[in-house]
C-alpha positions in Angstrom: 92.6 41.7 -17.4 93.3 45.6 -17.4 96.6 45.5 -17.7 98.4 47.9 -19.6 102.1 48.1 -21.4 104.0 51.6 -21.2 106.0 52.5 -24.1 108.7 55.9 -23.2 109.9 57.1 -27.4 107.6 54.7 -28.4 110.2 51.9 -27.1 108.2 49.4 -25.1 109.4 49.7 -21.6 107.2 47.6 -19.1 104.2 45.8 -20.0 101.3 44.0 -17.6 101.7 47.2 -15.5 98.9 47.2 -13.0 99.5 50.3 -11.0 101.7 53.8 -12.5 102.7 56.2 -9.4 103.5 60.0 -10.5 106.9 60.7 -9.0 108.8 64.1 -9.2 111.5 62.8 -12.1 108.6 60.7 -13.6 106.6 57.4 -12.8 107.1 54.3 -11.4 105.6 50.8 -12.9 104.5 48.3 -10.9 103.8 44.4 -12.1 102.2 41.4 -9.8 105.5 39.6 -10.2 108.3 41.8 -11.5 110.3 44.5 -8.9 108.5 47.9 -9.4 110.7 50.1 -12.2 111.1 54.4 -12.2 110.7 55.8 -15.8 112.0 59.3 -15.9 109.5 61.0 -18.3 106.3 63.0 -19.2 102.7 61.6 -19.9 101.7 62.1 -23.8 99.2 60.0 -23.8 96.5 57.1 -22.8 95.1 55.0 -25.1 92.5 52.9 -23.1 91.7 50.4 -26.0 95.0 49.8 -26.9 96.2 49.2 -23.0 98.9 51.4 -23.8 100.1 54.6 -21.7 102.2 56.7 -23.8 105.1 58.8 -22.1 108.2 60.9 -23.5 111.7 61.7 -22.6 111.7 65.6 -20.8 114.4 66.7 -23.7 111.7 65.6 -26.1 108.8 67.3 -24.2 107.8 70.8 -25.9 108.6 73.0 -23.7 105.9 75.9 -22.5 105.0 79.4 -23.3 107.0 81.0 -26.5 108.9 83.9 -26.1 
């Protein structure tokens, strides 16, 4: 199976997550059995041999363009 585990801080948050949504404060995780969660949240990373989809908190996201 393909599913994947989703870790937000590197604190595992959902895992067997079949489906991730962009929404506009983040993503929401959706299971085959569980109720479909909203992780408020940035993408850092995929890793697609680990299963594991990497996000961060936005007051740990860097922010852009230095003045």
């Amino acid at each position: 199976m393909c599913q994947a585990t989703v870790y937000l801080d590197d604190e595992r948050v959902m895992q067997d997550v079949i489906w991730m949504e962009p929404t506009e404060d983040g993503f929401t995780l959706r299971t085959f059995f569980k109720e479909p969660i909203t992780v408020k949240g940035k993408l850092k990373g995929i890793d697609l041999l680990k299963h594991r989809v990497l996000l961060i908190s936005e007051d740990l996201a860097p922010q852009g363009g230095a003045s």
